[in-house]
N, C-alpha and C positions, 0 to 999 in steps of 0.2 A: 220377338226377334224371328225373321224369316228362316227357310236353311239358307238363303242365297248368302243375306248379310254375317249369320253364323260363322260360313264355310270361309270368308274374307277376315272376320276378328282370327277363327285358329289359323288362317295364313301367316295375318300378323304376328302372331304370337309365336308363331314358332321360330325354334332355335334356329341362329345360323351366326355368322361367320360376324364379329363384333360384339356379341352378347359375352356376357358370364355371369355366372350365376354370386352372390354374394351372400354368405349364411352368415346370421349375426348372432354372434354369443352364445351358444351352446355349450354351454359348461356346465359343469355337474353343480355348482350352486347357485343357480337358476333353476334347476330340477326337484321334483319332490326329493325331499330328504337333503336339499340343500340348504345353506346360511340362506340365503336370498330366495327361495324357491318361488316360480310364476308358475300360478295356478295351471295345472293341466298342461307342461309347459313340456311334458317327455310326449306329450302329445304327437307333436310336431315332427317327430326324430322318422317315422317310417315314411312320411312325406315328402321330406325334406332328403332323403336317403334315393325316393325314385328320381326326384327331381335332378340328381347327382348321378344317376344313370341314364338321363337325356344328355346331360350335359357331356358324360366322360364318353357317351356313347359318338358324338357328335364330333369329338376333339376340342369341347370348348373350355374356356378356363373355371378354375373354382375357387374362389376367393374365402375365409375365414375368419373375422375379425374377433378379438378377443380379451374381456377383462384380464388385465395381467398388472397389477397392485401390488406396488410395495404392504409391507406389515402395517406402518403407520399415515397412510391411503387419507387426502382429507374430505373424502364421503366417509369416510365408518368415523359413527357415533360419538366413538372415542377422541375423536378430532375435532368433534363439532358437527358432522357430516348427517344423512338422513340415513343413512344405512348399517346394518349390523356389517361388521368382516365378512369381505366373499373377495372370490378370486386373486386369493392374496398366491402372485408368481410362484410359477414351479411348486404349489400344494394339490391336493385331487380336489380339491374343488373351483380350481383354475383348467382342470383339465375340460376336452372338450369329451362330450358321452360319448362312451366305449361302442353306443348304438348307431354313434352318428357313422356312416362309412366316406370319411372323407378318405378322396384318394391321395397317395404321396404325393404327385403333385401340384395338389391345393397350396395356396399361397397365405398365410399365416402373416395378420395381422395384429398386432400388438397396440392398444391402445390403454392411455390412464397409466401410463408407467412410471408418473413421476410422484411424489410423494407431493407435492401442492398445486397438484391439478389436475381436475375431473376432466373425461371426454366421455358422453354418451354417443359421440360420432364415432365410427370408423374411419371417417376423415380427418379428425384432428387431432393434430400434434402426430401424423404417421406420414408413410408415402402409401398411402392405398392409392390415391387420384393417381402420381408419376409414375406406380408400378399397370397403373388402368390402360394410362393412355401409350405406356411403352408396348402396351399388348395390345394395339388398336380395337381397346374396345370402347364401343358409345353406347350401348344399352346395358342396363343390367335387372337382375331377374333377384328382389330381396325375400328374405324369409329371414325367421329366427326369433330372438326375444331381447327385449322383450316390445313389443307392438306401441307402448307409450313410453318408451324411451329411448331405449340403442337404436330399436329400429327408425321410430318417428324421426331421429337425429341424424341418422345417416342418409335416409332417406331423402332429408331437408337439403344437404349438403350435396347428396349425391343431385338433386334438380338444380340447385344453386348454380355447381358445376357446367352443367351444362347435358349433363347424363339424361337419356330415357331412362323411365322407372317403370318396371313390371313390377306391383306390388302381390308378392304371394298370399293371398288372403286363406286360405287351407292351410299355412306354414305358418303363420305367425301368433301367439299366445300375447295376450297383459298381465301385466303386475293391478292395474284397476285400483291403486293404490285410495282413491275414489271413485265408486259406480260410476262407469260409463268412460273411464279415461282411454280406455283400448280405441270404443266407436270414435271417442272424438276426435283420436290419433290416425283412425283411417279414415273420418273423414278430412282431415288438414290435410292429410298426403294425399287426395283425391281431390282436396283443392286447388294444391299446388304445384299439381301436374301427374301425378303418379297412376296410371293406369292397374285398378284391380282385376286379378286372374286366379286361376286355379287351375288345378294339373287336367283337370277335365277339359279347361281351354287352350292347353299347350301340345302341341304336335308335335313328334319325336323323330 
C-alpha cells in the first residue's frame, strides 16, 4: 500500500457524523474467570476503551449490546442448550467489566431475554436497528465477543440491514469452539461486506 492510497483508507475510516461505535457482549462471563469465558477475551477491554474515547471525543453515539437471560435460558445445558449458565439478568456475570469505560450515555442493549429463545444478534428480538436509525446513523464500527458468535451475528444482520460495517479486528476475541471458527467468522464478515480495521487505521 502506497502513503497516497493509506492517507485515503484513514480518511475513510475516520469518525464522523453517522457512525457509532457498537461493543458486543462484554460481560464479566465471557471473561477469564467467567461461566462462559472467551479465550484472552479481557484482552479487548483497553482497546475497545480507546476506541470509546474517539467516539465520545467526537460526540458520537455508543451502542452496548448485552446477554441478559432468564435462570432457565434455552442455551444452558440444563435446557438442552450448548452452553453452561452465563449472563443470567441482573447477576455479575451479566454485568459488563468494570474495565470496560462505557460512558453514561451508551445506549444499552438487551438481547436473549426470553426464556425460549436464543439471539446471538444484537438485532434480534430488540430495537437496536429503530434506536440506530432514530439516531441517523449508517455506519457502524463493531468490536467485542465473541468473534464466532454475537459478533459474526450482529454483524450479519447489521449488513442485512443495510448498515456499513467497520469490523474491529484488534477488539474482537473467539470462543474457537473448533480451531479456526474466529478466522472463518472474519472471513464471512469480510465476505459479506464488512470492512476490516484497527485503531492504527482509524483517525481521531
Amino acid at each position: 500500500m502506497n502513503a497516497e492510497t493509506e492517507s485515503q483508507d484513514r480518511a475513510r475510516w475516520q469518525a464522523c457524523p453517522g457512525d457509532a461505535l457498537l461493543i458486543v457482549d462484554v460481560q464479566n462471563d465471557f471473561l477469564p474467570g467467567g461461566s462462559l469465558a472467551v479465550p484472552q477475551g479481557d484482552a479487548i477491554i483497553p482497546i475497545l476503551n480507546r476506541y470509546i474515547d474517539v467516539f465520545m471525543s467526537q460526540g458520537l453515539p455508543v451502542y452496548a449490546t448485552r446477554d441478559w437471560h432468564p435462570e432457565r435460558h434455552c442455551s444452558f445445558r440444563a435446557q438442552g442448550g450448548p452452553w453452561p449458565p452465563h449472563c443470567v439478568a441482573d447477576t455479575h456475570g451479566a454485568e459488563f467489566s468494570a474495565a470496560l469505560t462505557l460512558p453514561p450515555a451508551a445506549t444499552v442493549i438487551s438481547k436473549a431475554t426470553a426464556a425460549e429463545r436464543d439471539a446471538y444478534s444484537g438485532f434480534q428480538g430488540t430495537y437496536l436497528d429503530s434506536r440506530l436509525r432514530a439516531a441517523g446513523v449508517r455506519r457502524l464500527f463493531v468490536g467485542g465477543l465473541a468473534t464466532d458468535y454475537c459478533v459474526l451475528n450482529s454483524v450479519r444482520d447489521a449488513l442485512r440491514l443495510g448498515y456499513e460495517v467497520l469490523l474491529l479486528t484488534d477488539a474482537i476475541r473467539a470462543v474457537d469452539v473448533r480451531t479456526g471458527d474466529g478466522q472463518r467468522a472474519e472471513a464471512e464478515m469480510a465476505r459479506l461486506g464488512a470492512q476490516r480495521i484497527s485503531l492504527d487505521g482509524l483517525s481521531a
